[in-house]
C-alpha positions in Angstrom: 12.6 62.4 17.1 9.5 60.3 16.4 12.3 57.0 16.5 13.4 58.2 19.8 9.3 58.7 20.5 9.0 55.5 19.7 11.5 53.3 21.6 10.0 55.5 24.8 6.8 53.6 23.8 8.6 50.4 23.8 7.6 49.8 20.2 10.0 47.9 17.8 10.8 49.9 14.7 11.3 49.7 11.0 13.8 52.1 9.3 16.2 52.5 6.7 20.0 52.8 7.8 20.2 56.3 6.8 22.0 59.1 9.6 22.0 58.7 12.9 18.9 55.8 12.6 22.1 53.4 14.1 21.8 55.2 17.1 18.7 54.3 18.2 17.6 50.9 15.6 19.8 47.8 16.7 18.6 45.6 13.9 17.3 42.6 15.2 17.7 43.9 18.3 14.6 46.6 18.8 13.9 47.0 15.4 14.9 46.1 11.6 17.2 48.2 9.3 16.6 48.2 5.5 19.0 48.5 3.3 17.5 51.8 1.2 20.0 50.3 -1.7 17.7 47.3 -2.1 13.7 46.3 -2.5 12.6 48.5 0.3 8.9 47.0 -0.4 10.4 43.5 0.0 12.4 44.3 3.1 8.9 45.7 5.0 7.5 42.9 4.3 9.9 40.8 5.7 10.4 43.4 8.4 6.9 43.1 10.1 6.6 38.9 10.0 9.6 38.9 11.5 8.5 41.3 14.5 5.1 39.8 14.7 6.5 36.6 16.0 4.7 37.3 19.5 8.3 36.2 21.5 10.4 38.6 19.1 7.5 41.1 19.7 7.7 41.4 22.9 11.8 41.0 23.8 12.2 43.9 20.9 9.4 46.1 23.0 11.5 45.0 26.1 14.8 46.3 24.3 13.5 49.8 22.8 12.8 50.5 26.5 16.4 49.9 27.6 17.7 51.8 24.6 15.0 54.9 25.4 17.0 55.1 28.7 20.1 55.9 26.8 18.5 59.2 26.0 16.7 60.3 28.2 16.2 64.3 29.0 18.9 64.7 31.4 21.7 62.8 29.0 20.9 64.6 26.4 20.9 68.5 27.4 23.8 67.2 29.4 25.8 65.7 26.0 24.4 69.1 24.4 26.1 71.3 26.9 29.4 69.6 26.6 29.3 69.9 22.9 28.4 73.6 23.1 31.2 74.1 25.8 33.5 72.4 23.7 32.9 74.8 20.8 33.0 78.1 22.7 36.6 77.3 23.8 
């Protein structure tokens, strides 16, 4: 939830690639993975200079907005009900 919080607040994230994080962090897109295998510390590091570039800043921002469309309230309950019709057949 607080990734999906986030791209709603247009902000670019930092995550490991770990779940469902896939779903909503398009590395290099609206955010950075890390790999969780490697020097995490490293990774953050490297991470944030590369989203503090003002241009990358701001088109990242721009992209976590699009990607917060992709679930908003109405997708969602709608992709929960299918899934819970699909299991009560």
């Amino acid at each position: 939830m607080v990734m999906l919080e986030a791209v709603t607040a247009g902000l670019p994230i930092i995550a490991t690639d770990k779940g469902g994080t896939r779903n909503v962090v398009r590395s290099g897109i609206n955010g950075i993975l890390l790999n969780p295998e490697e020097n995490l510390e490293q990774q953050i590091v490297e991470g944030v200079s590369f989203i503090k570039d003002g241009i990358k800043l701001k088109d990242m921002s721009d992209e976590s907005l699009k990607i917060a469309s992709e679930f908003s309230f109405d997708k969602v309950i709608n992709q929960y009900d299918q899934i819970i019709k699909a299991l009560t057949k």
